[in-house]
C-alpha atoms as one frame of an Amber mdcrd trajectory, in Angstrom:
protein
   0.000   0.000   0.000   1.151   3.175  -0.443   1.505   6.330   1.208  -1.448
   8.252   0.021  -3.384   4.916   0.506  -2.492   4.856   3.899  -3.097   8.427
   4.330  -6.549   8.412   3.543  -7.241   5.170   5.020  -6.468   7.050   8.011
  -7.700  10.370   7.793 -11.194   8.195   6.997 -10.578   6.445  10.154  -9.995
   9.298  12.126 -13.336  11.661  10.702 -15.510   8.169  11.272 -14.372   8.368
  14.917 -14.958  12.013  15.454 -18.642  11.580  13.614 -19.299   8.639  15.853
 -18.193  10.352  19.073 -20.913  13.023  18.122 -23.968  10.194  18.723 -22.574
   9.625  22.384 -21.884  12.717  23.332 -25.208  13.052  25.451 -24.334  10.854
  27.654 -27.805   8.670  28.939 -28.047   8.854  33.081 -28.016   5.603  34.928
 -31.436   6.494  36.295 -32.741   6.931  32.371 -31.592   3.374  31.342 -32.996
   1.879  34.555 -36.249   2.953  33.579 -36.198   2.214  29.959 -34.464  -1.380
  30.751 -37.267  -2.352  33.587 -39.915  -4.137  32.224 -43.424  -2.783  31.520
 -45.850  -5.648  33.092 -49.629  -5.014  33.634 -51.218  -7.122  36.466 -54.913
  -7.672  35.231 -56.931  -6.958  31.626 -58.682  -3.792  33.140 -54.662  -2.071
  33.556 -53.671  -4.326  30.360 -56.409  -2.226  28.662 -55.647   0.639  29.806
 -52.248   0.452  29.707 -52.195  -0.410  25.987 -54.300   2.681  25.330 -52.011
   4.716  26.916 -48.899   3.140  24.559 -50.979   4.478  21.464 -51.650   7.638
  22.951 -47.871   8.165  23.704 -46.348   7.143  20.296 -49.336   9.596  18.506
 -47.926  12.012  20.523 -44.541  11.757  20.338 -43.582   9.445  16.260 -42.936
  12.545  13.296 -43.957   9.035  11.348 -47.641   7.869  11.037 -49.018   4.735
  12.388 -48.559   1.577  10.008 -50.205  -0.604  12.483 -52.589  -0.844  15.066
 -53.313  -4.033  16.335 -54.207  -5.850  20.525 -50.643  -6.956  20.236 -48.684
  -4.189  18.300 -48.140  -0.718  17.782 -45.844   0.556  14.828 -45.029   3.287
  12.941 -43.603   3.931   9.450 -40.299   4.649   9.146 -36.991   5.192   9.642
 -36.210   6.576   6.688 -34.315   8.584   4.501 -30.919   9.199   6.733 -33.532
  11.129   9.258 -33.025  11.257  13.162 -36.271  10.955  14.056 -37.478   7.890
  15.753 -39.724   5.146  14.619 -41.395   3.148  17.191 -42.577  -0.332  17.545
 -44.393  -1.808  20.795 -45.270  -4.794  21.367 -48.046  -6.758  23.974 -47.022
 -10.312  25.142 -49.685 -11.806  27.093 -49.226 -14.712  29.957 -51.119 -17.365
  30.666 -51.435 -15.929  34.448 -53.617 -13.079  32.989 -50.575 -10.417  32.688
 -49.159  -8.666  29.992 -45.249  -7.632  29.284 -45.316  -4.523  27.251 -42.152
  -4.088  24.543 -40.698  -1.034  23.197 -38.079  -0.685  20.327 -37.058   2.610
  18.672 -34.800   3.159  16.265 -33.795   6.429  13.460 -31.514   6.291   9.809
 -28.638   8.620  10.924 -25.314   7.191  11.925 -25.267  10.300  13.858 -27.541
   9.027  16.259 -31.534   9.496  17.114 -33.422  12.460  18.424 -35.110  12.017
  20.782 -32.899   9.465  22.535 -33.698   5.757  22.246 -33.376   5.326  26.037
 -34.769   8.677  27.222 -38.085   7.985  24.882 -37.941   4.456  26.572 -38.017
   5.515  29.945 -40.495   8.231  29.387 -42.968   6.057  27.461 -42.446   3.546
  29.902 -43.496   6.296  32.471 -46.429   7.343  30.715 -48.010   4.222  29.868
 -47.663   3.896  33.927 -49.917   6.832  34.160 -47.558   9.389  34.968 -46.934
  12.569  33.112 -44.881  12.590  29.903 -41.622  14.431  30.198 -40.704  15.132
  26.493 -42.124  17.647  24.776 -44.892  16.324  21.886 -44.116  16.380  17.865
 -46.282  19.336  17.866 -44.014  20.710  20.319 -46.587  21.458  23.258 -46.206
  20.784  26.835 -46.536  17.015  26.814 -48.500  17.685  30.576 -51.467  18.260
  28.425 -51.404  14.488  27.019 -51.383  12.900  30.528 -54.017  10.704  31.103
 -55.423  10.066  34.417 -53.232   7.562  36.625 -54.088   4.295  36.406 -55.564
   2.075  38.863 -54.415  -1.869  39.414 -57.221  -2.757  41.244 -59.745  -5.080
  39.904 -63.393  -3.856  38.932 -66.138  -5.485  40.034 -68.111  -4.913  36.774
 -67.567  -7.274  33.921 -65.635  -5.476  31.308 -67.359  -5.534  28.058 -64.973
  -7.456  25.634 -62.407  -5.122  23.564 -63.595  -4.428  19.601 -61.159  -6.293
  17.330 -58.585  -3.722  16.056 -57.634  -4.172  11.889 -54.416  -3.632  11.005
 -54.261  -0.091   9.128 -53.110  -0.969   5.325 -49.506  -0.027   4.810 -50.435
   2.498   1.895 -54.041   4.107   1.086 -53.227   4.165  -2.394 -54.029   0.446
  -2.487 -57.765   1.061  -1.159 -60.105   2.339  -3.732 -61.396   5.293  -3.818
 -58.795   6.533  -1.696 -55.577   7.669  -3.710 -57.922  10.492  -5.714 -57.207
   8.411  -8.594 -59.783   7.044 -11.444 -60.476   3.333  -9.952 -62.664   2.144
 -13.200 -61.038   0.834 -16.460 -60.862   3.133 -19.269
C-alpha cells in the first residue's frame, strides 16, 4: 500500500471516529436506562387495557412518522427513513397465561449520527407514561406534553364485567391500495 493509501485510510478512520463520538456525546443517566431497561408488566386486563391505550396515545404524541399498524398486540409506525433522526417506534403486547401482559418497546432512526429524541430517554419516558404518569418530552407538535397525561391508572380489579375489547384491523400499509382513496380514477378506461 502506499503512502497516500495509507493516508486516507487514516484520515477516513480518524473523521468516522470524530462523527461517531458526536452520537454519544449526550451521555444517557443511569437512572434513564434503569427505567427504559425495567420491564413494563400489567397485572390484570382492566390495567392491560388501559395500559395499551395509553402506549398508542404516547407514540401519537410523540412518532414525526404515522401509524402503520394498530393491532391488541402491536403498535408501529412507518419509518426510519431517509438518513432522518427521528425515531420510529414499535411496541409490542405479550400476554401470559397468568392473565398479565409484558409490554415491549423498540425505537430506532436512519442517521449514523444518532436518534433524536434518545432511544433510552423515549424508553423511559414512554415507559413512564403508559404507567400513568406525566410525559416528560415535549410532543411532535411541540406542546407541553403535561397536556397528554391521562389520568393515573388504577391496578385494582373492577367489580363490573368489562365488556370485551372491539377487534382492532391492522391499518393498510399504503391508502393508495384502497379504492377510492388515492384520488385516482379506480374504473377501467
Amino acid at each position: 500500500m502506499n503512502l497516500m493509501k495509507t493516508t486516507g485510510l487514516a484520515t477516513a478512520a480518524a473523521a468516522f471516529t470524530l462523527l461517531a463520538g458526536c452520537s454519544t456525546n449526550g451521555q444517557v443517566a443511569g437512572e434513564t436506562m434503569e427505567q427504559a431497561t425495567s420491564p413494563l408488566t400489567c397485572t390484570n386486563k382492566a390495567e392491560c387495557d388501559a395500559w395499551w391505550a395509553r402506549a398508542q396515545v404516547w407514540v401519537t404524541n410523540h412518532s414525526e412518522y404515522k401509524l402503520q399498524t394498530v393491532t391488541d398486540s402491536i403498535i408501529q409506525t412507518t419509518g426510519p427513513s431517509g438518513g432522518k433522526r427521528a425515531l420510529a417506534y414499535q411496541i409490542t403486547k405479550t400476554p401470559s397465561n397468568e392473565g398479565t401482559a409484558t409490554i415491549g418497546f423498540a425505537a430506532h432512526c436512519d442517521n449514523m449520527l444518532g436518534c433524536e429524541p434518545n432511544p433510552w430517554k423515549a424508553g423511559a419516558d414512554f415507559k413512564q407514561f403508559v404507567r400513568g404518569g406525566p410525559s416528560q418530552m415535549g410532543t411532535r407538535a411541540g406542546a407541553t406534553a403535561s397536556g397528554n397525561a391521562l389520568p393515573p391508572v388504577s391496578p385494582t380489579p373492577s367489580s363490573r364485567p368489562i365488556p370485551p375489547a372491539l377487534p382492532v384491523q391492522p391499518m393498510p400499509p399504503t391508502l393508495e391500495s384502497q379504492p377510492g382513496q388515492s384520488g385516482q380514477n379506480q374504473t377501467p378506461e
